[in-house]
BAFI-3210 file (N, C-alpha, C; in Angstrom, 3 decimals, decimal comma, padded with zeros to 6 digits):
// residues 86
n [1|2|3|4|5|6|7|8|9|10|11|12|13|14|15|16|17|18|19|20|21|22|23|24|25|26|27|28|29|30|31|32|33|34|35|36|37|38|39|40|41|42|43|44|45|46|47|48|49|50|51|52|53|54|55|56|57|58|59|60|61|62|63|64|65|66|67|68|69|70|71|72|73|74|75|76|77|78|79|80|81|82|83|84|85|86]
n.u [017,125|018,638|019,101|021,144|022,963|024,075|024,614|022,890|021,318|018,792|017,565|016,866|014,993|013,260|011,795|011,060|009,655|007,672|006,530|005,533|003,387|001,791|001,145|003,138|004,831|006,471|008,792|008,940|010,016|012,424|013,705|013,855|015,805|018,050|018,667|019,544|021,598|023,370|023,428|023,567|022,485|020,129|017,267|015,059|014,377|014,403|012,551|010,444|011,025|010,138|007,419|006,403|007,441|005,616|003,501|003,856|003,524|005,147|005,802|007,336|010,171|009,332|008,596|011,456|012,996|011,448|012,141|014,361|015,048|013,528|015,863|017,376|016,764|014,478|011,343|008,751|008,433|008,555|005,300|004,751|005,320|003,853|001,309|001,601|003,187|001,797]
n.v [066,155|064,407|066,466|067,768|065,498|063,427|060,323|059,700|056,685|056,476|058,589|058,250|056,004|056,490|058,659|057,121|055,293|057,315|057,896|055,974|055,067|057,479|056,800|056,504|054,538|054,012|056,254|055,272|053,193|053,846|055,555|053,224|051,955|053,696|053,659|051,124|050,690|052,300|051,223|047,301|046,199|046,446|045,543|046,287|047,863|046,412|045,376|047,118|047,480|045,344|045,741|048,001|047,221|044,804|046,565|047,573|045,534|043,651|040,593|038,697|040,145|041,160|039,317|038,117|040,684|040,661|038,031|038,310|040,316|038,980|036,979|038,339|039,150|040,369|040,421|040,948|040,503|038,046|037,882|039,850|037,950|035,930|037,147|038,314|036,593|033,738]
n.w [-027,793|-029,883|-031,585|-029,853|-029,143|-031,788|-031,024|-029,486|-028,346|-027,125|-027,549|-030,482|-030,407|-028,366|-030,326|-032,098|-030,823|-030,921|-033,054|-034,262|-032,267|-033,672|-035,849|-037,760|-039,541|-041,035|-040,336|-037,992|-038,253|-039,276|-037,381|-034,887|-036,963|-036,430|-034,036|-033,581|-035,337|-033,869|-031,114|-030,777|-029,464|-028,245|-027,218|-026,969|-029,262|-031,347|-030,818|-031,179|-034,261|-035,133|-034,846|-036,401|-039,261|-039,387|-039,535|-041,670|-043,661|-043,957|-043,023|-042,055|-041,995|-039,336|-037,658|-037,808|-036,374|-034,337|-032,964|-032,430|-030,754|-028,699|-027,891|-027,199|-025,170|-024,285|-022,902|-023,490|-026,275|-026,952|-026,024|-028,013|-030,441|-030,017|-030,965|-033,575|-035,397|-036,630]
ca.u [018,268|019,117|020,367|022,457|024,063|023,555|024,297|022,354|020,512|017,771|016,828|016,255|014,417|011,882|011,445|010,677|007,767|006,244|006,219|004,709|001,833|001,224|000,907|004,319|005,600|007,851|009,625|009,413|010,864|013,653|014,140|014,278|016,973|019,273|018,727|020,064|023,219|024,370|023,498|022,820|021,960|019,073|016,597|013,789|014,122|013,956|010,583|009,835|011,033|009,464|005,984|006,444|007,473|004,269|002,276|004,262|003,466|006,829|005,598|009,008|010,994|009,064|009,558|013,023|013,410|011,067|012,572|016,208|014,333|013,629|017,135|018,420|016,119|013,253|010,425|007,471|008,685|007,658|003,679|004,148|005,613|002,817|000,051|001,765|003,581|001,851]
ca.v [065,341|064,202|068,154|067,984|064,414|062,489|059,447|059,004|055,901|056,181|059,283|057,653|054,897|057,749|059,092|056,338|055,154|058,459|058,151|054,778|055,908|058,450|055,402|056,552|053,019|054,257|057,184|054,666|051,810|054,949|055,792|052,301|051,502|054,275|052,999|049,240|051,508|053,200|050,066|046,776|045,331|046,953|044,534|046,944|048,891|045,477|044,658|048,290|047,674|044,573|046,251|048,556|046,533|044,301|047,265|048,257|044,432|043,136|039,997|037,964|040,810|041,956|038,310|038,125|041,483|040,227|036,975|038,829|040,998|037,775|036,323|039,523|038,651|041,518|039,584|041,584|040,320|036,421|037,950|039,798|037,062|035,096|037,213|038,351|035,436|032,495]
ca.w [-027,387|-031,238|-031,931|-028,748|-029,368|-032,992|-030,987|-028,219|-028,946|-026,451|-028,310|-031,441|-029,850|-027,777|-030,873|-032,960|-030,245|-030,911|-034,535|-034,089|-031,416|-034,467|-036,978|-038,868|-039,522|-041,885|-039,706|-036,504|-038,658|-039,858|-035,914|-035,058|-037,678|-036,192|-032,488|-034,141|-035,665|-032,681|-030,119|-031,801|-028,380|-028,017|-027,839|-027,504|-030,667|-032,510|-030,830|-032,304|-035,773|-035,989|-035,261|-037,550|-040,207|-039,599|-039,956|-043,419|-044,211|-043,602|-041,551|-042,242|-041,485|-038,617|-037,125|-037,512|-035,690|-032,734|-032,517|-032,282|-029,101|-027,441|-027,966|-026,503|-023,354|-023,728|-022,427|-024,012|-027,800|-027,085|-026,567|-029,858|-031,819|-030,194|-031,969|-035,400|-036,131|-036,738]
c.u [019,096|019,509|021,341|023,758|023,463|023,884|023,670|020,914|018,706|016,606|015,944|014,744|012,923|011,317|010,517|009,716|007,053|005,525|005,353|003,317|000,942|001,041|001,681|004,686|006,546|008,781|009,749|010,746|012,213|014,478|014,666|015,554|017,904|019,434|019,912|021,633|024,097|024,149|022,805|022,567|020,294|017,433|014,773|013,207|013,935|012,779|010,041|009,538|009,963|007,844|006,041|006,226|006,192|003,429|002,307|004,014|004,624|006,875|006,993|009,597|010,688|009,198|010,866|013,338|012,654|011,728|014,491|015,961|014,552|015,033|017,899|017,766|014,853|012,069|008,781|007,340|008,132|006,183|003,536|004,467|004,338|001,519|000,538|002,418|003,723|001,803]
c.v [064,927|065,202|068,027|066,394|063,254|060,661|058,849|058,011|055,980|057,337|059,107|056,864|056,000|057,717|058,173|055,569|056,128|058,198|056,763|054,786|056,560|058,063|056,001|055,491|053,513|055,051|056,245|053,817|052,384|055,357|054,210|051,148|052,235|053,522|051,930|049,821|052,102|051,743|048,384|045,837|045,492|046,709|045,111|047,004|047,615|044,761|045,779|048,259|046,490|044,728|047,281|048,080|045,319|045,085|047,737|046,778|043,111|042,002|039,313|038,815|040,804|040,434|037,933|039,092|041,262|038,942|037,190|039,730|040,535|036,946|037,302|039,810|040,009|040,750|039,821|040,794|039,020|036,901|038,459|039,284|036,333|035,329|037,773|037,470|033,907|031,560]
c.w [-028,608|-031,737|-030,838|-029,285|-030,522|-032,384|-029,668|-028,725|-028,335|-026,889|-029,530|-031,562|-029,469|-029,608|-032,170|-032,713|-030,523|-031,928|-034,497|-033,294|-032,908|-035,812|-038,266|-038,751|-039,757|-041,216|-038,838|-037,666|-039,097|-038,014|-035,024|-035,504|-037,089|-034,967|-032,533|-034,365|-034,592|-031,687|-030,594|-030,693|-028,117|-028,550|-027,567|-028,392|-031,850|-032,472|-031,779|-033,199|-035,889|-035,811|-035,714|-038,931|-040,566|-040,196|-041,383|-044,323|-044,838|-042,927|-041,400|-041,915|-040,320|-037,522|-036,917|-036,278|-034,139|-032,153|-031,713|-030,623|-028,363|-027,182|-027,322|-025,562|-023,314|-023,774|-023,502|-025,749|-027,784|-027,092|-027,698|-030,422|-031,125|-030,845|-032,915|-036,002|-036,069|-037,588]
res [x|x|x|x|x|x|x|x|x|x|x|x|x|x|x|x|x|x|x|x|x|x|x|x|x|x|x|x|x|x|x|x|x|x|x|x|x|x|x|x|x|x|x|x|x|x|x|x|x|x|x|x|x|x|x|x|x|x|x|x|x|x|x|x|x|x|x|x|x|x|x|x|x|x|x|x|x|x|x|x|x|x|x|x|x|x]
***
């Protein structure tokens, strides 16, 4: 889908759960960042980054980017700020 159209965000996003499943922080947290560039609503891809960025040892970042999730109403981001950032 990312050879057919460089901005389809939801591609990015797919792709950047895989890499994360496959304990790439660094490529998710790289897939992740494009998602944010093409749709900066997308209050998924910032629960994403910010478990990523936990796992790269980022906890301050990786809070910010979950707390920005939950402010952009994705429900799931309040249980992971409730167990990585306390």
């Amino acid at each position: 889908a990312i050879a057919l159209d460089q901005n389809a965000d939801f591609a990015y996003f797919n792709r950047g759960n895989a890499k994360f499943e496959l304990k790439d922080y660094k490529g998710a947290r790289l897939d992740y960042n494009k998602t944010i560039l093409l749709n900066k609503e997308y209050a998924e891809a910032f629960c994403g980054r910010g478990k990523a960025k936990y796992h790269l040892g980022d906890k301050d970042g990786a809070c910010k980017d979950l707390k920005k999730s939950r402010r952009l109403n994705f429900e799931e981001a309040g249980e992971v700020i409730k167990k990585l950032c306390k």
